[in-house]
C-alpha positions in Angstrom: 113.6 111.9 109.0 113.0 115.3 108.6 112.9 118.0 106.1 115.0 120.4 104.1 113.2 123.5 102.4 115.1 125.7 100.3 114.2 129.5 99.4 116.0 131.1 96.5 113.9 134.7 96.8 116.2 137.3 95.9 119.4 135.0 94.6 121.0 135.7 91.5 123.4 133.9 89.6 127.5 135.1 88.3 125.7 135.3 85.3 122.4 136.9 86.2 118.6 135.5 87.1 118.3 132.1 88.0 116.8 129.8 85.4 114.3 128.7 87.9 111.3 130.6 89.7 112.6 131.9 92.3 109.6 131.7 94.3 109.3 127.9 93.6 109.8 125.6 96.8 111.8 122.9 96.3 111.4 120.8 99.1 113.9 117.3 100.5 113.2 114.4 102.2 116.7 113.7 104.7 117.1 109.9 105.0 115.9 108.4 108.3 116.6 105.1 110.2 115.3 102.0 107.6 111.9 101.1 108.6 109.3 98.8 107.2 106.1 100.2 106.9 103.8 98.1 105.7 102.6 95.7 103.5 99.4 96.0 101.1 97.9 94.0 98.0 98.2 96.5 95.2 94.6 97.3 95.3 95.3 98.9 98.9 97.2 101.4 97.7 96.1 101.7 94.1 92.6 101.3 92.2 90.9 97.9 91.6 91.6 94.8 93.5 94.1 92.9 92.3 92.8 89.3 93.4 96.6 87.7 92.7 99.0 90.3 93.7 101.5 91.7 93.8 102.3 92.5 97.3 103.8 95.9 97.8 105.8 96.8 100.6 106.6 100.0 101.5 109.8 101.3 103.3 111.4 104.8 104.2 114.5 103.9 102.3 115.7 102.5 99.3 115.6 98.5 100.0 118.5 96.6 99.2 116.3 93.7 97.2 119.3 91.5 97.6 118.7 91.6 101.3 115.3 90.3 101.0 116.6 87.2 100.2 115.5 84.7 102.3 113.6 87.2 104.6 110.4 87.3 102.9 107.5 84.3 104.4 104.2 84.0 103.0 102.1 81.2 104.0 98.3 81.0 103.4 96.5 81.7 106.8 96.1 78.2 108.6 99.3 76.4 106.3 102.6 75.7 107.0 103.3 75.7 103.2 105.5 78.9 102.5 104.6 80.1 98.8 107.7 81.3 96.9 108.7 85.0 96.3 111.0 85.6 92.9 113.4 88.0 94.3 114.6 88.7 90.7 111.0 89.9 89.1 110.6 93.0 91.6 110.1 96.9 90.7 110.9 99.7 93.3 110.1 103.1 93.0 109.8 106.1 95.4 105.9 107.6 96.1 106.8 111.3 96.8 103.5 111.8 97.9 103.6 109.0 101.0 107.3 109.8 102.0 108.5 106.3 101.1 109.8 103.5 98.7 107.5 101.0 97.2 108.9 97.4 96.2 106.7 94.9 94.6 106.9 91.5 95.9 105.7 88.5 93.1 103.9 85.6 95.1 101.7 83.8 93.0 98.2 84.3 95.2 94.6 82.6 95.2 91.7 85.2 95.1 89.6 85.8 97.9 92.4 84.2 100.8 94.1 85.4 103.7 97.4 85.2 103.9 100.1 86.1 106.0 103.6 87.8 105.8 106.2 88.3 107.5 109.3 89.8 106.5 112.2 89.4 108.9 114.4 91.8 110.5 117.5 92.6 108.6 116.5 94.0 105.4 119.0 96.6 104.4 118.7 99.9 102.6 121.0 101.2 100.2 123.4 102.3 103.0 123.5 99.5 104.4 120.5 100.6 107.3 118.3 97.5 108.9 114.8 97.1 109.6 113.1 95.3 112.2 110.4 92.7 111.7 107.2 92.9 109.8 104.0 90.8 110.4 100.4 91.5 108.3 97.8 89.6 107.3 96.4 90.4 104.0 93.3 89.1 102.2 93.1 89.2 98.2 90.0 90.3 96.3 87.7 87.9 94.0 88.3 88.1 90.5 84.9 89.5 89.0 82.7 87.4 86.8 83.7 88.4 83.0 82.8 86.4 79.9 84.0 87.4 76.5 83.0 86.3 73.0 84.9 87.6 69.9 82.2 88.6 67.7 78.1 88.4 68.2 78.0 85.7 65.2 80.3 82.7 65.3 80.8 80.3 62.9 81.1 76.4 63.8 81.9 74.4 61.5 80.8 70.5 60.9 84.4 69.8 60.5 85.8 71.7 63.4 85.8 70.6 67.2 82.2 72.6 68.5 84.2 74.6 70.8 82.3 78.0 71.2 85.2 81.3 71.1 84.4 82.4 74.4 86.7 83.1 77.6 85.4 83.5 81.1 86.5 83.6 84.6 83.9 82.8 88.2 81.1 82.2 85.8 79.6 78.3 87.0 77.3 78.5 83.5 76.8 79.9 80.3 73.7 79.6 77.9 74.0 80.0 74.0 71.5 79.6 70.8 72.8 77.5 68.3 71.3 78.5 65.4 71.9 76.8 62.1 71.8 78.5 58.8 72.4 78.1 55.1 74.9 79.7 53.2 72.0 82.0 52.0 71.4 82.9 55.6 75.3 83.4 56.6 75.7 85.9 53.5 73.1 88.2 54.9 74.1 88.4 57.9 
């Protein structure tokens, strides 16, 4: 790969200035051999950690998602059990700033477990450029304790099944005060 840099100081067009600042560098990326990069969970290359995915690989080319067909092996570390990739629910989109391509690759995944990938040689770029192999071994992130309740007050009723509003995820226990009052009691509050 290399790089194209454009100057348009002192150029004028037929029909006088340029619309652009002239002074303003545009710069190119020229297309390279098709590489694989790497593969990272999406908290690798972005904020937080997602504990189920996606994986995002990262290419210096346009990938040809067709190609990955077949190609893509995810196993959780220590199984022979190959989790399934859904070729159709991927995104792609070039990161200026890191020189490459970004695909997303949907694998349902387990917090907190290794797994590894490997992606086999012969994915194609848009011009029909292949890659060589890929091996990594990625490990997800927990999912945080959370609890949520919808309101501070919730009404149960005697008729209704005593199921509290709450949701929750990594929490082993929750405590909560029943307390019961008259209609009096609800008004006021």
């Amino acid at each position: 790969p290399g790089a194209l840099r454009l100057d348009l100081e002192g150029v004028t067009g037929s029909e006088g200035p340029l619309g652009i600042d002239p002074t303003t560098t545009r710069s190119w990326r020229i297309r390279g051999a098709m590489a694989l990069k790497d593969v990272v969970l999406c908290g690798d290359l972005y904020d937080g950690e997602c504990p189920t995915g996606p994986l995002l690989l990262s290419a210096t080319n346009e990938i040809d998602v067709d190609s990955l067909k077949g190609r893509v092996h995810v196993k959780k570390k220590g199984s022979d059990k190959e989790l399934a990739f859904d070729h159709e629910a991927v995104w792609e989109r070039a990161d200026v700033s890191r020189g490459v391509y970004v695909l997303s690759l949907e694998v349902a995944l387990q917090p907190g477990t290794e797994y590894d990938v490997v992606i086999d040689a012969g994915v194609a770029d848009d011009k029909g450029g292949k890659a060589q192999a890929l091996r990594k071994t990625v490990k997800t992130g927990n999912i945080e304790p959370w609890l949520s309740i919808s309101s501070p007050f919730v009404l149960l009723e005697k008729s209704g099944d005593g199921a509290l509003p709450v949701e929750s995820a990594n929490l082993k226990e929750a405590e909560a005060v029943i307390t019961p009052l008259t209609v009096e009691e609800m008004a006021r509050v």
